[in-house]
N, C-alpha and C positions, 0 to 999 in steps of 0.2 A: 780374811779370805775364807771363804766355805771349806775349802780343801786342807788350809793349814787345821782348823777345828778340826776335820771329820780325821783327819791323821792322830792328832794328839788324842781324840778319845778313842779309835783303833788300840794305839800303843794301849792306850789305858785297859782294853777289852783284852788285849794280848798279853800282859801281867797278870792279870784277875785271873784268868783262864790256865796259864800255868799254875797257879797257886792253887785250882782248885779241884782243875781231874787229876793231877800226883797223889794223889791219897794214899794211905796206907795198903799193902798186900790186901788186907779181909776187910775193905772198904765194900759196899755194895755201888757196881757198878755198868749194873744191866740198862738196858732204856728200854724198860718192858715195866707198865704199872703196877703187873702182878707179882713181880719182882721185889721191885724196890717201889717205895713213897717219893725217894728221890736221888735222883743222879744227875750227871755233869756229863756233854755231851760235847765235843768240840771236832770242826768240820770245817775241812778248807776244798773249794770244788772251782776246776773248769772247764765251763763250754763256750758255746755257741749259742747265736739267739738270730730270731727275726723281727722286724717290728715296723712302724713307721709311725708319724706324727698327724693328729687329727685335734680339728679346732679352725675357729677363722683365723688363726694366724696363717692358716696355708694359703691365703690370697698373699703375703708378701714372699714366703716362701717355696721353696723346689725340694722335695727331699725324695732322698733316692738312700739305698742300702751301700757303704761299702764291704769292708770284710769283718765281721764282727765277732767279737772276746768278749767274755765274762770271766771275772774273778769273783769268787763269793766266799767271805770267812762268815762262822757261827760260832758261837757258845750259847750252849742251852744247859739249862737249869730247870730241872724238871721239865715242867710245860711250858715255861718260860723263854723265849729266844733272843739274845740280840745277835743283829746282820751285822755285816758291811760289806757293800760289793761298789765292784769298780770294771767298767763296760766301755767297748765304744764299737763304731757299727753307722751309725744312722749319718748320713752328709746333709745338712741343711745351708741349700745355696740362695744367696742373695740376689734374685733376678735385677735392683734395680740398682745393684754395686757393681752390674755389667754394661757401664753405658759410655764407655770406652776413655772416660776420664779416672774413673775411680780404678777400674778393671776393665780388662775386653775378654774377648771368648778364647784368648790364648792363656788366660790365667784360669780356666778352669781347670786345668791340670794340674791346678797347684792347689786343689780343695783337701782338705782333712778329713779324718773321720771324727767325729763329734764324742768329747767322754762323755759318760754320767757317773755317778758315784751319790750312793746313800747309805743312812745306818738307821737300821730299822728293828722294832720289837715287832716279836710273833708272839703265839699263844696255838701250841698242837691241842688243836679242839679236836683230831683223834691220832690213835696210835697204839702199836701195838709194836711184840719185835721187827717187823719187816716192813710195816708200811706206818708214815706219817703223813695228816694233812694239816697245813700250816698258815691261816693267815696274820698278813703282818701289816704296821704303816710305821711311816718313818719319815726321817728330811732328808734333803739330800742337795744337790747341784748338777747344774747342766752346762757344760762345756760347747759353743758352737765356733770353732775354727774354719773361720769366711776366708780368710788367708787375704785380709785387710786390718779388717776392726774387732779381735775377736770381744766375743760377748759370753758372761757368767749369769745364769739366773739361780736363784735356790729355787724348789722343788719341794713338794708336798710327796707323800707316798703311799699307795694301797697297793696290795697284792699276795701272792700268796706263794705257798711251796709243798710240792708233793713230794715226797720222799721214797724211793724204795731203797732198802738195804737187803746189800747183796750177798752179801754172807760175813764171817768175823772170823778172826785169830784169837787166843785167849794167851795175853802176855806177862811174864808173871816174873821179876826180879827179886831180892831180899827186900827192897823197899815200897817197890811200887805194882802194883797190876792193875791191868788193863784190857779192853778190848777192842782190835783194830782191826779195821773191816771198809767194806768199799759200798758205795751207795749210789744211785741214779739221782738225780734232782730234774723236775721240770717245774721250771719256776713263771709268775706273770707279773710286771711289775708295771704299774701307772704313774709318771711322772707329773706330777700336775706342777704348772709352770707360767712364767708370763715374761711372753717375749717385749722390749723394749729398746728401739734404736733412731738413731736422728741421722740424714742426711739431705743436704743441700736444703737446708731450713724444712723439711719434714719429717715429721714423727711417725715412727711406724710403731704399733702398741696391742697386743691382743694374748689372748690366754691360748694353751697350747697342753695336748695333752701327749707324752709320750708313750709309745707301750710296744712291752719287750717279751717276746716269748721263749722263751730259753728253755735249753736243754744243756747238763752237766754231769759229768763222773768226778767222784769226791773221795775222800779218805777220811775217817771217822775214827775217832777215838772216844771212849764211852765206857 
């Protein structure tokens, strides 16, 4: 399964990441170039998004928005990023799973909201202390809960991340120091995808692209 993978190497991104901004007090630990060569940057954020689904797969499908979340972890290393975020928001309904044997119009009230979830490298092609620009691709999966037959597809991923950081705290133990501070994210992300389903001996088969505009407040350590 997509999801049990993209968890275990989560976990895996989540051990690394402790192991690696605990540094020493007079570790260098700015995310500013002119600063340090390199630092350890780690960032858990959530918001909201808007989006919908475009491709001819929309002749089988109906998508409409319901109420949408974003979770978004990072660990970045230098200019280096790895994601993982975890969303859902978008209802893709089955027009032709409404034809009163499979479903009727009394079961639309029983549609879900559709996850997504990916893990993806960036590379901050700029940046400085206050603002970063971030593109990234990655894989991921698509969750569509029909509230019959659900369906999993994996995902291709482009998209990117803007950063504003909104100011910091300088935190400082016998063993550890740190900097923590609060940040804006407007993120875009494109799911490339390929829908696939069979009913009453018909195949329904088409590429699909998703895309999510999101806006987030994060907490950063760095």
């Amino acid at each position: 399964m997509i999801l049990d993978k993209l968890k275990g190497l989560l976990i895996s991104i989540l051990v690394a990441s402790a192991c690696l901004w605990a540094g020493p007090a007079d570790a260098p630990g700015n995310s500013s170039d002119s600063d340090s060569d390199y630092w350890v940057d780690l960032a858990v954020f959530f918001g909201s998004w808007a989006g919908t689904t475009t491709g001819s797969v929309n002749k089988y499908l109906d998508v409409k928005m319901g109420v949408p979340l974003l979770f978004d972890f990072e660990l970045q290393l230098s200019r280096v990023a790895i994601g993982f975020y975890y969303g859902f928001g978008l209802i893709h309904s089955l027009p032709y799973l409404y034809d009163g044997v499979a479903l009727t119009e009394n079961d639309r009230d029983k549609e879900e909201t559709d996850e997504s979830l990916g893990l993806t490298l960036g590379y901050a092609v700029f940046n400085t202390p206050y603002f970063e620009l971030q593109p990234f691709i990655g894989f991921g999966g698509n969750y569509f809960n029909n509230g019959l037959d659900d369906k999993h597809f994996s995902t291709f991923i482009m998209g990117g991340n803007v950063d504003i950081r909104l100011g910091a705290n300088h935190v400082k133990s016998t063993d550890v120091a740190f900097e923590l501070g609060f940040m804006l994210r407007l993120k875009y992300i494109a799911e490339f995808g390929s829908f696939s389903d069979k009913y009453k001996d018909h195949e329904y088969e088409d590429n699909y692209i998703n895309h999510i505009f999101a806006i987030s407040l994060g907490i950063a350590i760095w």
